[in-house]
MARRO-368444 format. One record per residue: residue in three letters; x, z, y of N, C-alpha, C in turn. Coordinates in steps of 0.001 Angstrom, whole numbers, plus 500000, padded with zeros to 6 digits. Each point is the difference from the previous one (the first is absolute). Layout:
<atoms>
ALAXZYXZYXZY;...
</atoms>
This chain:
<atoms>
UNK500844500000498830499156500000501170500892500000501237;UNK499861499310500978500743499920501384499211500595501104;UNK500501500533500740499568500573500885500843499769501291;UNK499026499595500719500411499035501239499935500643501610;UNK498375500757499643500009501521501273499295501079499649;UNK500258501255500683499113501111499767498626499668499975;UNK498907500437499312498199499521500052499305501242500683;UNK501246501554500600499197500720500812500638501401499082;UNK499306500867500554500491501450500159499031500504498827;UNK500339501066498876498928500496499162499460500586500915;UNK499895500871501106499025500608500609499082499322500703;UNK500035497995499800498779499836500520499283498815499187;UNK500723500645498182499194499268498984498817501025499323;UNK499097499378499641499287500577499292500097499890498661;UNK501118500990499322500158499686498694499326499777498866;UNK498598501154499723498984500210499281500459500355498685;UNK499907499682498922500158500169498906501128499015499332;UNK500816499353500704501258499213499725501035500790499887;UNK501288499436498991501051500689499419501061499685501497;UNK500930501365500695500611499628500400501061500170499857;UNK500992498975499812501121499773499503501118499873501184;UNK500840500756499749501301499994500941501165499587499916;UNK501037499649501051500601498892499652500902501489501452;UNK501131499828499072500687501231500368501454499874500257;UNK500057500141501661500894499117500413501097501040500688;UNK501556499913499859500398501157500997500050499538501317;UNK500371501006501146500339500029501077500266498180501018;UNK501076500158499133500781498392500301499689498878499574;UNK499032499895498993499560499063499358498309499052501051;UNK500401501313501278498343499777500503500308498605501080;UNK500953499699500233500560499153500853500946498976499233;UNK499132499502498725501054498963499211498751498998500368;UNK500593499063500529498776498883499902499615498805498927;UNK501350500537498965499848499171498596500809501060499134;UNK498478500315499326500131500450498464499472500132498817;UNK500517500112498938498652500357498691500186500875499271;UNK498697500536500473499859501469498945498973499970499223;UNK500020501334499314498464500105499048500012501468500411;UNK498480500231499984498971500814500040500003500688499029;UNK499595501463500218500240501263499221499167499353498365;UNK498921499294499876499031499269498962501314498707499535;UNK500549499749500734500728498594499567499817499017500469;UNK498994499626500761500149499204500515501152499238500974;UNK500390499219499854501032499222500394499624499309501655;UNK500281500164501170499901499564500904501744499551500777;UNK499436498415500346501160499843501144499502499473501225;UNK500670501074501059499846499889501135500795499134500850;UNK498992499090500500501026499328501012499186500113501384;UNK500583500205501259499469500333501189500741498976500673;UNK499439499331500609500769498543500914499872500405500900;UNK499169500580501277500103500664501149500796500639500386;UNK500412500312500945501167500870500747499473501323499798;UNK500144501239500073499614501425500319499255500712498757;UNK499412498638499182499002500649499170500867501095499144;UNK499200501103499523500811501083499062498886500734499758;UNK500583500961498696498897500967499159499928500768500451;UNK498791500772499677499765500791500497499490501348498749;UNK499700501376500448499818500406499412498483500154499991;UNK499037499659498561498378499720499676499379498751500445;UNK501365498961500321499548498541499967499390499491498835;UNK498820499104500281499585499639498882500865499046499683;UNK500128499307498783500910498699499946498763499000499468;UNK499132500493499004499269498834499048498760501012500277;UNK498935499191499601498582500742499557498926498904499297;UNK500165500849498945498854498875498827498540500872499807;UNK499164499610498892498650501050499675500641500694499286;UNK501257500246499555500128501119498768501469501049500782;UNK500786499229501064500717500879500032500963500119501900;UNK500271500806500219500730499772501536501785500050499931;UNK500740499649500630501297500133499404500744500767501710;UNK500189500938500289500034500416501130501918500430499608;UNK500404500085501242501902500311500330499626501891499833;UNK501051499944499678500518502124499893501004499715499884;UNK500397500843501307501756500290500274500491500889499568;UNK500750500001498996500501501410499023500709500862500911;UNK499435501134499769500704501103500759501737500080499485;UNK500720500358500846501226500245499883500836501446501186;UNK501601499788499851500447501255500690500082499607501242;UNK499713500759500979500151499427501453500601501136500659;UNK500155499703501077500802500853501249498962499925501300;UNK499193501583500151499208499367501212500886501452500771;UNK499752499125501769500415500415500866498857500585500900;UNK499832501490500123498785500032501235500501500067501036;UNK499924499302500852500419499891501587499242500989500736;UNK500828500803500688499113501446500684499587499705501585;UNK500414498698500541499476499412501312499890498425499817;UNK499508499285501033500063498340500502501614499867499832;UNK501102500742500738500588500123500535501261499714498479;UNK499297501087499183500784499922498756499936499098498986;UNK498896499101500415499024499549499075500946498323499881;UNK500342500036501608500735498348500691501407500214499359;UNK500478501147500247501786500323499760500025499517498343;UNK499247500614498932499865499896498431499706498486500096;UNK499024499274500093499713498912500197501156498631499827;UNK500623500117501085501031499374500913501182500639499193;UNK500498501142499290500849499510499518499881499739498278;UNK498750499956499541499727499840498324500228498265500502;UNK499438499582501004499575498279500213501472499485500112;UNK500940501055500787501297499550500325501025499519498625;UNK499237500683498993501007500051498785498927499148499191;UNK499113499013500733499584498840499005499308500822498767;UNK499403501217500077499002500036498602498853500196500177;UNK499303500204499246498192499626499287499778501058500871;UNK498920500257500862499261501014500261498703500059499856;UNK499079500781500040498734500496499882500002500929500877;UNK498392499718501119499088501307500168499268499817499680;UNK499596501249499518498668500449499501499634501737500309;UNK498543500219500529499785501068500419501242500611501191;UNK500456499438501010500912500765500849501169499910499250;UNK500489499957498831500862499813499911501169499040499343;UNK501155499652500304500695498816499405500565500462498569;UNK499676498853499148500547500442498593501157498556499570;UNK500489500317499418500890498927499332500469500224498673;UNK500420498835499114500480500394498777500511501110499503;UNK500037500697499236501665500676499956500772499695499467;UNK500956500565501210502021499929499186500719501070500927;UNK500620500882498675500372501066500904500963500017500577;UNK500659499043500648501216499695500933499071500328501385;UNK498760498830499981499356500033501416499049501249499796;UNK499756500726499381499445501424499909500543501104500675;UNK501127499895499292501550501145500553499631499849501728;UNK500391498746500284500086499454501311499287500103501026;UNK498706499985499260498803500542501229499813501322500313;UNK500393500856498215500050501291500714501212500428501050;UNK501119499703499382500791500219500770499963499737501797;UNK499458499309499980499439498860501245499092501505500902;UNK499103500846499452499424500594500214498587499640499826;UNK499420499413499499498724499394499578499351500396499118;UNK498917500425499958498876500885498568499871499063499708;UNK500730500502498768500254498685498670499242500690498983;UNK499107498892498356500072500828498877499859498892499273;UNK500226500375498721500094498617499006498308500560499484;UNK499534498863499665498177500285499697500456498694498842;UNK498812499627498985499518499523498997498749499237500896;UNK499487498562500297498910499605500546500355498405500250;UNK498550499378500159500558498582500317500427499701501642;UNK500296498621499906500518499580500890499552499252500504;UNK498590499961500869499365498635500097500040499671501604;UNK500329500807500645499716499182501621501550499964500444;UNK500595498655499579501365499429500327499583499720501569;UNK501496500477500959499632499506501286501230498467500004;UNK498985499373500794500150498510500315500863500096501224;UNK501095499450499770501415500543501297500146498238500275;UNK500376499851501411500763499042500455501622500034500298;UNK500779500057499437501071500839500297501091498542501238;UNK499724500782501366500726499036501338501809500586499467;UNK500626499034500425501217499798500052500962501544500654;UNK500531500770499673500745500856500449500465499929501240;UNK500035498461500477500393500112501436499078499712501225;UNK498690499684499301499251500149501208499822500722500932;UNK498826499906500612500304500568501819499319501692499040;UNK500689501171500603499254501235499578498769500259500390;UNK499853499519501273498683500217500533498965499314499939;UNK499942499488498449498896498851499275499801500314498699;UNK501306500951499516499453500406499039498949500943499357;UNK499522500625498784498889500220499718500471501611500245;UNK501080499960499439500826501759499958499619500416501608;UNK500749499048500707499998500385501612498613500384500199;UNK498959499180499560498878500268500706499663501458498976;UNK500506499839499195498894501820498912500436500599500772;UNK501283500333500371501119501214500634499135500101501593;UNK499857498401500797499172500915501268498378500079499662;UNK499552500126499291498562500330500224500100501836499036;UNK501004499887499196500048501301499685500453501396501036;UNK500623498935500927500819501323501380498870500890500565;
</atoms>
């Protein structure tokens, strides 16, 4: 079976009495725009997404027949969340997880990212309420990352830092 785009969110299918089958994807796998997997049942799906941006999500539907729904679940894994205790703290963590080019997530107030305990050590050390948690990873933030030498006073950091003053 190919699958070409998302058909919508389980929270705005009406499942009824259909089998739903999950197709169980990690973290990184949500931003592959060509792949093939199978579903917790077996089913065999390959995804191909030709659009720019498109990506999984977590309780995307993928398929829906009379007998069954095939929806995305992002397997929980180890993460590193950071609670930022101001705006202020919130831009500094931000700006430098983005600086070192890795995956971030917010969710609920706070930024989470994979874990690895090099960048764990680091944040605490850093001074940052750090903790390693068990949970998924589903709201990846979408970064434009401008050239290191642009003008400072255009960047996104510049602007968190003055609206946090």
């Amino acid at each position: 079976m190919i699958i070409n785009e998302v058909a919508g969110s389980l929270k705005q299918f009406d499942v009824g009495n259909r089998t739903i089958d999950f197709l169980e994807i990690e973290w990184f796998e949500a931003t592959k725009r060509i792949q093939r997997k199978k579903t917790k049942n077996g089913q065999e799906l390959a995804i191909k997404f030709l659009k720019e941006g498109q990506r999984l999500k977590q309780d995307d539907v993928l398929y829906e027949d009379d007998q069954k729904v095939i929806v995305v679940a992002i397997i929980p894994c180890d993460a590193i969340v950071v609670r930022p205790k101001s705006l202020l703290e919130m831009g500094s963590v931000c700006y430098e997880i983005g600086n070192k080019h890795l995956p971030m997530f917010i969710q609920d107030d706070e930024v989470l990212l994979p874990f690895e305990e090099p960048i764990f050590k680091w944040l605490s050390a850093s001074g940052y309420e750090t903790d390693k948690i068990f949970t998924r990873l589903i709201n990846i933030v979408n970064a434009t990352v401008q050239p290191h030498g642009s003008s400072e006073s255009s960047s996104l950091f510049f602007k968190i830092m003055n609206i946090a003053k």
